[in-house]
Residue frames as a rotation matrix with the C-alpha (Angstrom) as fourth column:
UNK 1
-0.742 0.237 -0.627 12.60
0.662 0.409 -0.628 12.81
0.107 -0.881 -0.460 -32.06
UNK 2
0.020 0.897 0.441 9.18
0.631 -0.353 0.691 13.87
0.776 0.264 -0.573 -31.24
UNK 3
-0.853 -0.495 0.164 9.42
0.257 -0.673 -0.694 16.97
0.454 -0.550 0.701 -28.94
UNK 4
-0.772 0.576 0.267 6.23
-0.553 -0.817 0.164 18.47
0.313 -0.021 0.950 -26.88
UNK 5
-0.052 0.820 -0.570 4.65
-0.416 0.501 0.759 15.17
0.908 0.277 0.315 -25.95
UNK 6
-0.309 0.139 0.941 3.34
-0.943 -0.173 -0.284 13.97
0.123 -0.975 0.184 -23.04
UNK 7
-0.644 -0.223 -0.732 4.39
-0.062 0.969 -0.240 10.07
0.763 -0.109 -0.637 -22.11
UNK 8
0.427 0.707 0.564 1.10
-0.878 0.175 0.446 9.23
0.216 -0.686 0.695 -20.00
UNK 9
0.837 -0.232 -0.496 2.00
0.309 0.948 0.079 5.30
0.452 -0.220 0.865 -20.38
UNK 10
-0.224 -0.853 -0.471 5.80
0.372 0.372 -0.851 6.18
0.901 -0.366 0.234 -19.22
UNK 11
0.697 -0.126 -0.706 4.47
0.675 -0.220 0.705 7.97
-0.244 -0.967 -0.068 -15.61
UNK 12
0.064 -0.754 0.653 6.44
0.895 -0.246 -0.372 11.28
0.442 0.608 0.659 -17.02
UNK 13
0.222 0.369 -0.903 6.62
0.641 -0.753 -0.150 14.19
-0.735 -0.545 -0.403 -15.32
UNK 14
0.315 -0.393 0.864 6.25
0.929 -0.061 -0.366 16.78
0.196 0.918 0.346 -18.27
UNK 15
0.965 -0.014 -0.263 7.44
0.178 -0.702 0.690 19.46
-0.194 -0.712 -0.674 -16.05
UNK 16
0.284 -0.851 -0.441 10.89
0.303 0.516 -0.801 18.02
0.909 0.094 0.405 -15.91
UNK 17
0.020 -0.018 -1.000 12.53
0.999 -0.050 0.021 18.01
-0.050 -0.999 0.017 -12.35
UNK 18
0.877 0.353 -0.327 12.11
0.468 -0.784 0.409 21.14
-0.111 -0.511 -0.852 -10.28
UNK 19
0.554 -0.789 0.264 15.06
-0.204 -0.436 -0.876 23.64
0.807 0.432 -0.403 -9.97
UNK 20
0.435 -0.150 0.888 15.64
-0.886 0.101 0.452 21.93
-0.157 -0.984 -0.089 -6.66
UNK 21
0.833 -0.123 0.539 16.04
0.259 0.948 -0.185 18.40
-0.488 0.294 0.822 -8.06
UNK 22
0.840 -0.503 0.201 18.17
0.201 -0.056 -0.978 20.01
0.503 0.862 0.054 -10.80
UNK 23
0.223 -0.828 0.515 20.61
-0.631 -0.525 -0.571 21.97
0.743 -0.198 -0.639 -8.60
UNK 24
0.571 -0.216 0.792 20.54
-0.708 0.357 0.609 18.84
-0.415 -0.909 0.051 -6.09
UNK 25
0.819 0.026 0.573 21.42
0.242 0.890 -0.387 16.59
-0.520 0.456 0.723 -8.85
UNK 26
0.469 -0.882 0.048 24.19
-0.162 -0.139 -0.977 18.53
0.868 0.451 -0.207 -10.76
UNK 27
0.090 -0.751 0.654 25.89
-0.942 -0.278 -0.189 18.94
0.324 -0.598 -0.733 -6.91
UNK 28
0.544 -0.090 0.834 25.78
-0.408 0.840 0.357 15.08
-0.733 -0.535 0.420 -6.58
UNK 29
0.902 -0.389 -0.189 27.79
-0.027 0.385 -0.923 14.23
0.431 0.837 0.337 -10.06
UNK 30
0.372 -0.840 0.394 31.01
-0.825 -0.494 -0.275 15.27
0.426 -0.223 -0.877 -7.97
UNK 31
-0.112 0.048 0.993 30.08
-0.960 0.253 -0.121 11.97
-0.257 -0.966 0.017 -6.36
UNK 32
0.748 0.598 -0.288 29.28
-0.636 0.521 -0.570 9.64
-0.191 0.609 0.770 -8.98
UNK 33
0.181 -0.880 -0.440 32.46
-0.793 0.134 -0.594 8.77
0.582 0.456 -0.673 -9.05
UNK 34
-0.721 -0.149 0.677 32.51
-0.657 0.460 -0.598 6.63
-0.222 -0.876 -0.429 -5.36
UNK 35
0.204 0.798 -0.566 31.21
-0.541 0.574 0.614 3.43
0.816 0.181 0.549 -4.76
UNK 36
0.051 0.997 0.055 29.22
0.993 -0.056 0.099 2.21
0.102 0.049 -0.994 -2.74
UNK 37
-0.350 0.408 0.844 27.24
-0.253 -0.908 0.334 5.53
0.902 -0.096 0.421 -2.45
UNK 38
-0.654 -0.495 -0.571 27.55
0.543 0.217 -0.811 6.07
0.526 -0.841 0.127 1.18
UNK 39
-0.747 0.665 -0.022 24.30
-0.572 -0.659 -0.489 8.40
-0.339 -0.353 0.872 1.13
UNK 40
-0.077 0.838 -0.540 22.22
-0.255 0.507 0.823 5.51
0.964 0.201 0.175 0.65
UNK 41
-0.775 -0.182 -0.605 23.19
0.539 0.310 -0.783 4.99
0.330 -0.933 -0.142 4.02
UNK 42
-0.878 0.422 -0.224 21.78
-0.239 -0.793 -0.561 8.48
-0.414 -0.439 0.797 5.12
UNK 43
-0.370 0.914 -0.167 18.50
-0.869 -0.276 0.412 7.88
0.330 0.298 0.896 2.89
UNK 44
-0.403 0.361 -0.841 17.86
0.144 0.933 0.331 4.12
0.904 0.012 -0.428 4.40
UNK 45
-0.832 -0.337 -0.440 18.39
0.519 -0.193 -0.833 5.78
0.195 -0.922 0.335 7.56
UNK 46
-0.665 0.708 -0.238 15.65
-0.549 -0.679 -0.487 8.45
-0.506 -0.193 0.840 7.40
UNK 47
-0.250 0.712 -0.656 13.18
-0.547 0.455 0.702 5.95
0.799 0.534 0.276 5.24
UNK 48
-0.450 -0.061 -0.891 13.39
0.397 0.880 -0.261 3.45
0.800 -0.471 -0.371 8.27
UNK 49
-0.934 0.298 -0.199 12.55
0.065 -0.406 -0.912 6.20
-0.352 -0.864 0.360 10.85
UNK 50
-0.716 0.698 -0.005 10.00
-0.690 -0.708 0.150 7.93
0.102 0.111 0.989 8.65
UNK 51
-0.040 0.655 -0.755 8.19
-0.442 0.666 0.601 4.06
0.896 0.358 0.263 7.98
UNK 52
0.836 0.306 0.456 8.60
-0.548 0.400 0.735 2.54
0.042 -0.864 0.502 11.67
UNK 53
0.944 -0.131 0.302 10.88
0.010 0.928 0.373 -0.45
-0.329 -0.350 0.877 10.67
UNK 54
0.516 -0.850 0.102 14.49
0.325 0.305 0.895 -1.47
-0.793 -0.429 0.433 10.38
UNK 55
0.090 -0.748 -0.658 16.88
-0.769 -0.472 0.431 -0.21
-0.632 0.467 -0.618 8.22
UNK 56
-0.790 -0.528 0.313 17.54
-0.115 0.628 0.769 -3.90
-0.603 0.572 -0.557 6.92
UNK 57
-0.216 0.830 0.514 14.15
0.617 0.524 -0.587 -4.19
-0.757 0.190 -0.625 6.14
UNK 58
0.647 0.318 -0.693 14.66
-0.320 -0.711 -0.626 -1.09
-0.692 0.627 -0.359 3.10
UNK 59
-0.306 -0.863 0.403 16.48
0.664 0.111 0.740 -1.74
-0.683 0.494 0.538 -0.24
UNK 60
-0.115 -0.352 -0.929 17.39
-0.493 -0.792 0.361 1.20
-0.862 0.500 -0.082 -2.60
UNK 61
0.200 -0.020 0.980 16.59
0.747 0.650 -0.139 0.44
-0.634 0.759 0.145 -6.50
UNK 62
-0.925 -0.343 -0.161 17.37
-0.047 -0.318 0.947 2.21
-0.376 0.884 0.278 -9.81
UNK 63
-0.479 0.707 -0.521 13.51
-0.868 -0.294 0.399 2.46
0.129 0.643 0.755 -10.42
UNK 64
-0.120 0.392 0.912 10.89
-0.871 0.398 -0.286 -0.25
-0.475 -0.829 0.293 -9.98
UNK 65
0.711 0.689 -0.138 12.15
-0.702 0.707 -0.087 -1.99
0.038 0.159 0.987 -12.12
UNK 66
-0.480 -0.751 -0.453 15.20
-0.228 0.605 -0.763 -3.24
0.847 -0.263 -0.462 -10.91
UNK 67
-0.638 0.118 0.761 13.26
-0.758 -0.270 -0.593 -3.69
0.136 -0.956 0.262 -7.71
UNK 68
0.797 0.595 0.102 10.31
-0.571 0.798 -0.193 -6.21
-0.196 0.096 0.976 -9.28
UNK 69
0.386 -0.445 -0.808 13.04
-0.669 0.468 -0.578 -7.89
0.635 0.763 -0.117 -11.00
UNK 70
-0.627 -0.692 0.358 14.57
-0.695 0.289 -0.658 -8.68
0.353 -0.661 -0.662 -7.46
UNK 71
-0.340 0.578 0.742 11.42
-0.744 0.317 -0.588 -9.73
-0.575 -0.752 0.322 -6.11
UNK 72
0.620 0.784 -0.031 10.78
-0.744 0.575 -0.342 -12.02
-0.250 0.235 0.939 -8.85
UNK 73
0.171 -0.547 -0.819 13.63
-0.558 0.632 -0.538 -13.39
0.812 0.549 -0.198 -9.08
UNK 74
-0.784 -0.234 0.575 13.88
-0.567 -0.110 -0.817 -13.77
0.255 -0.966 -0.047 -4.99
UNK 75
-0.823 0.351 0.446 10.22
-0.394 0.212 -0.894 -15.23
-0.409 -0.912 -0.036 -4.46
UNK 76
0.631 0.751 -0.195 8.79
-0.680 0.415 -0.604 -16.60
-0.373 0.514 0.772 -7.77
UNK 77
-0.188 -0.681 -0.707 9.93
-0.940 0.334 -0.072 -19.71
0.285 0.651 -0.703 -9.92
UNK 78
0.143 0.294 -0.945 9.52
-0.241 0.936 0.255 -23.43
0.960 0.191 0.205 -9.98
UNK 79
-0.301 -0.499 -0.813 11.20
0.545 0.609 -0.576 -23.76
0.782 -0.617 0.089 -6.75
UNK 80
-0.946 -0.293 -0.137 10.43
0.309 -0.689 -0.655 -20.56
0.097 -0.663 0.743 -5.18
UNK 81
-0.313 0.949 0.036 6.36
0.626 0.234 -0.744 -20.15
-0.714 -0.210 -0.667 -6.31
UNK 82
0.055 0.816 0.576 3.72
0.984 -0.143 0.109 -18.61
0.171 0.561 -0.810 -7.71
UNK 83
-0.977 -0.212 -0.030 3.52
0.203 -0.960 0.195 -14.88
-0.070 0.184 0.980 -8.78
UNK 84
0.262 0.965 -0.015 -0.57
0.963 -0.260 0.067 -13.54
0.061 -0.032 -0.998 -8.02
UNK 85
-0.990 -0.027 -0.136 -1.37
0.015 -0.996 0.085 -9.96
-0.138 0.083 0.987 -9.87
UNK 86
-0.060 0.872 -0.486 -4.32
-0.190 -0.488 -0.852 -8.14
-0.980 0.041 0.195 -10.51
UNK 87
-0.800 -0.124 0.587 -5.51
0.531 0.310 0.789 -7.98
-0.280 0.943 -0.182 -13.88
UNK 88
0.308 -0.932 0.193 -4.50
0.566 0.016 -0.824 -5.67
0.765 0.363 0.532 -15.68
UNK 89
0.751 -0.460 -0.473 -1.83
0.288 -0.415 0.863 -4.31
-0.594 -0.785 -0.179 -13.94
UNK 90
0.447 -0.705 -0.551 1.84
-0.864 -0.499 -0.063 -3.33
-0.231 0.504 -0.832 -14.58
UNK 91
0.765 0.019 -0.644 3.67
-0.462 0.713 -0.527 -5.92
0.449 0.701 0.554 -16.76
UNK 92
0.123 -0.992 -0.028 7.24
-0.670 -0.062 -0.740 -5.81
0.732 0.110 -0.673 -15.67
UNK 93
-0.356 -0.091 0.930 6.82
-0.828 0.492 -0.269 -8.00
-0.433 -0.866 -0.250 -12.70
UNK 94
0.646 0.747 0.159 4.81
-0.371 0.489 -0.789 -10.35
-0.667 0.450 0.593 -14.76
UNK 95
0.766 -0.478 -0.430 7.67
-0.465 0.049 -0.884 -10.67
0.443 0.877 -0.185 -17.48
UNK 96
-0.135 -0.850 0.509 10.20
-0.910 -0.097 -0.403 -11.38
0.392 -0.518 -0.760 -14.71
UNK 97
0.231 0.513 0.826 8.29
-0.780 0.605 -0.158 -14.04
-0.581 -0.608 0.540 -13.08
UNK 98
0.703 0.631 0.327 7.99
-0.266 0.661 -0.702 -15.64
-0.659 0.406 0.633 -16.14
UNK 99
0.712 -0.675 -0.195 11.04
-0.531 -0.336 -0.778 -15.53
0.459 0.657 -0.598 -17.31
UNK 100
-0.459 -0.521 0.719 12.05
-0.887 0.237 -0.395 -16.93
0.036 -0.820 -0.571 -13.97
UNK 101
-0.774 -0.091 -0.627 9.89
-0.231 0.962 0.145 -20.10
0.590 0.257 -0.765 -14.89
UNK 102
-0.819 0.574 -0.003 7.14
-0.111 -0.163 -0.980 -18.92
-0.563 -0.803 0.197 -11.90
UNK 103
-0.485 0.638 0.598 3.42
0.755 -0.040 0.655 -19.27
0.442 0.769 -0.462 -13.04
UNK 104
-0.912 0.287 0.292 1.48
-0.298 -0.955 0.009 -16.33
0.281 -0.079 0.956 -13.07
UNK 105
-0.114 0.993 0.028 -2.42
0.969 0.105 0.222 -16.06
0.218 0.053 -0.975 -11.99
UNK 106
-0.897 0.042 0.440 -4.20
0.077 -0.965 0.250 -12.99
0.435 0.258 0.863 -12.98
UNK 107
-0.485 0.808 -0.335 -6.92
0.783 0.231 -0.577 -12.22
-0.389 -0.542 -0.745 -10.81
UNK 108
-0.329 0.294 0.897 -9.07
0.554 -0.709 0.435 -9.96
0.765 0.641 0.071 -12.82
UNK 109
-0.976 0.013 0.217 -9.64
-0.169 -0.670 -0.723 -6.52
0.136 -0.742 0.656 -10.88
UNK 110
-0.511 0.858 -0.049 -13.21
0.679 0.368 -0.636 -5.74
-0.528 -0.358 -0.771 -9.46
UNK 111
0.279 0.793 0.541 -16.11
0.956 -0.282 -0.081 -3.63
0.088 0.540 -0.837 -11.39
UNK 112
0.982 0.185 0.022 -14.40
0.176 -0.961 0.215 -0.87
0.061 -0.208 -0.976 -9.90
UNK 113
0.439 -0.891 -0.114 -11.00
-0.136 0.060 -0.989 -1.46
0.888 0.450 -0.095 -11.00
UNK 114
0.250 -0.524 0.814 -9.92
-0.966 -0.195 0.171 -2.67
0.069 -0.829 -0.555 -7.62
UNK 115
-0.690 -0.672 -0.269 -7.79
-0.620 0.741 -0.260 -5.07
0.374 -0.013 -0.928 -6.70
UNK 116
0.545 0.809 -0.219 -9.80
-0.499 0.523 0.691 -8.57
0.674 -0.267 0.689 -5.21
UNK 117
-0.458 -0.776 0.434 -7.35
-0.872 0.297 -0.390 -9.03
0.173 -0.557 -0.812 -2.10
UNK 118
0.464 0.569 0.679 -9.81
-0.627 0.753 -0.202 -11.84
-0.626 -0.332 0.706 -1.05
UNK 119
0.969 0.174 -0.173 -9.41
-0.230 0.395 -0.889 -13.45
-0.087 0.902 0.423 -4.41
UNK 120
0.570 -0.797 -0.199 -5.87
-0.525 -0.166 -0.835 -12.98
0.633 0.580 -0.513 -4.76
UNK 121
-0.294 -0.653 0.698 -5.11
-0.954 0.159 -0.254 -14.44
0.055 -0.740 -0.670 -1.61
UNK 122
0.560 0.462 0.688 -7.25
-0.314 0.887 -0.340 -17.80
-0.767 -0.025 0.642 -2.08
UNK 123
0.933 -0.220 -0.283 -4.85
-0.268 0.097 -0.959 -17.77
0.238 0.971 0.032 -5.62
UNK 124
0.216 -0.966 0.144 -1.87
-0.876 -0.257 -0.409 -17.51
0.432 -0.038 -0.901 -3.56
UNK 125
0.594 -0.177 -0.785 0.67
0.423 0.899 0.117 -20.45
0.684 -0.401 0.609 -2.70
UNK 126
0.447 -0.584 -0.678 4.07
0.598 -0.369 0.712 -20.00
-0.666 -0.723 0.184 -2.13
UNK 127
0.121 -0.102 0.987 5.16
0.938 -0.315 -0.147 -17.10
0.326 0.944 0.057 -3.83
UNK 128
-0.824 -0.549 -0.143 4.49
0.531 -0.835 0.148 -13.40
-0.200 0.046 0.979 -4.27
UNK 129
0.377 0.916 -0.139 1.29
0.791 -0.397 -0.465 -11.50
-0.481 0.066 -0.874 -4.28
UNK 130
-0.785 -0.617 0.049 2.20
0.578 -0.702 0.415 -8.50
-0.222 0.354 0.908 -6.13
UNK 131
0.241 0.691 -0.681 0.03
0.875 -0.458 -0.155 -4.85
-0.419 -0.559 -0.716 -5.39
UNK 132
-0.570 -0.240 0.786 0.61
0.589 -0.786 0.187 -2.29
0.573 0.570 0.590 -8.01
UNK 133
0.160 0.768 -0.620 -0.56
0.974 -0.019 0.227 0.72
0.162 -0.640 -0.751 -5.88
UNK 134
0.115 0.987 -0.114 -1.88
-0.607 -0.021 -0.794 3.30
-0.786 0.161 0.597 -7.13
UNK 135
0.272 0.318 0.908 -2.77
0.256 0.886 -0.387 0.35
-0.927 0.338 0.160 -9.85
UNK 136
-0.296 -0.341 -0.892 -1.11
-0.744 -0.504 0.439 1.16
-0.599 0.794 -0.104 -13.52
UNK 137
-0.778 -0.447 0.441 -2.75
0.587 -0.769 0.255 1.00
0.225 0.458 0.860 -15.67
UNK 138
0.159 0.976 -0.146 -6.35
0.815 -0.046 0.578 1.82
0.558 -0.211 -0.803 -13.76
UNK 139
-0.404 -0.416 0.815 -4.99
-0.076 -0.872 -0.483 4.33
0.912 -0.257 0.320 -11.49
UNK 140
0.499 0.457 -0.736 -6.92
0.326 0.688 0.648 2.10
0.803 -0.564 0.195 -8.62
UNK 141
-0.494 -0.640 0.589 -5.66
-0.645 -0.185 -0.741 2.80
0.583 -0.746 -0.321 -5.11
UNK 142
0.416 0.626 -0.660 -6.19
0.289 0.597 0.748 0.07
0.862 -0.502 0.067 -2.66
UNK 143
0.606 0.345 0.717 -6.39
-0.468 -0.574 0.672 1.37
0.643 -0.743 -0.186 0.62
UNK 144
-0.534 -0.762 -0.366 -3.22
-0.320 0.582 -0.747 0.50
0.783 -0.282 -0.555 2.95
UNK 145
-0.266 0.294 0.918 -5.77
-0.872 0.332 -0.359 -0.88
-0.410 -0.896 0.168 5.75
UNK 146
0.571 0.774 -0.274 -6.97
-0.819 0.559 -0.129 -3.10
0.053 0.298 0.953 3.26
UNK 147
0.167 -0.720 -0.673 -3.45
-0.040 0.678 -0.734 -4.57
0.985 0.149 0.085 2.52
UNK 148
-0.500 -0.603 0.621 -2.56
-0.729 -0.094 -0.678 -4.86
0.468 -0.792 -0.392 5.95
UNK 149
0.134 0.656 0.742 -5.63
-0.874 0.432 -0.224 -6.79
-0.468 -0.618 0.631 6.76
């Protein structure tokens, strides 16, 4: 194994976690054992205050990609719709969709590696728009007034 390298494509931190992370993370193994994990409670709880809206309205993943996976399996597919990304963007949502039987439309990004919300929304049916933000792999940030508008 290749030691000393920085994983740009994986999003790595070559730091590795802080001694905070570390010493929060060995004192949660005592726990690993319980299910559910009853401090997802406590972290939906403070995510809902910190964001405005409802507890139900947060779900907890294992990384983002168990998280696209829901959403494409939840709101893309023959029955369920269309899947509208930038282009390029991250894949994994894109694999899921399509896997899920959903067509895809890539809206290529603008001149300035931004997203083309305009665009993407005339593409959209019923489905999923899907907003890598900041954009991987461009590093694009689209501006949360923009989505909102």
């Amino acid at each position: 194994m290749v030691k000393d390298v920085v994983r740009l494509s994986a999003n790595e931190n070559p730091y590795g976690p802080s001694p905070k992370a570390l010493k929060a993370m060995n004192d949660a193994f005592s726990l690993s054992c319980r299910y559910p994990d009853e401090h997802n409670d406590v972290l939906i709880d403070a995510l809902a205050k910190l964001n405005g809206v409802n507890r139900d309205q947060i779900l907890l993943g294992d990384g983002s990609g168990e998280i696209l996976k829901l959403c494409a399996e939840t709101f893309t597919g023959p029955k369920q719709g269309t899947l509208v990304v930038g282009d390029p963007t991250f894949e994994a949502i894109i694999n899921n969709a399509s896997a899920n039987g959903a067509e895809v439309v890539k809206v290529p990004l603008t001149g300035t590696f931004s997203h083309d919300l305009p665009k993407m929304m005339n593409a959209a049916k019923e489905g999923l728009i899907y907003v890598c933000n900041p954009n991987n792999p461009t590093a694009s940030i689209t501006p949360k007034n923009e989505v909102r508008d």
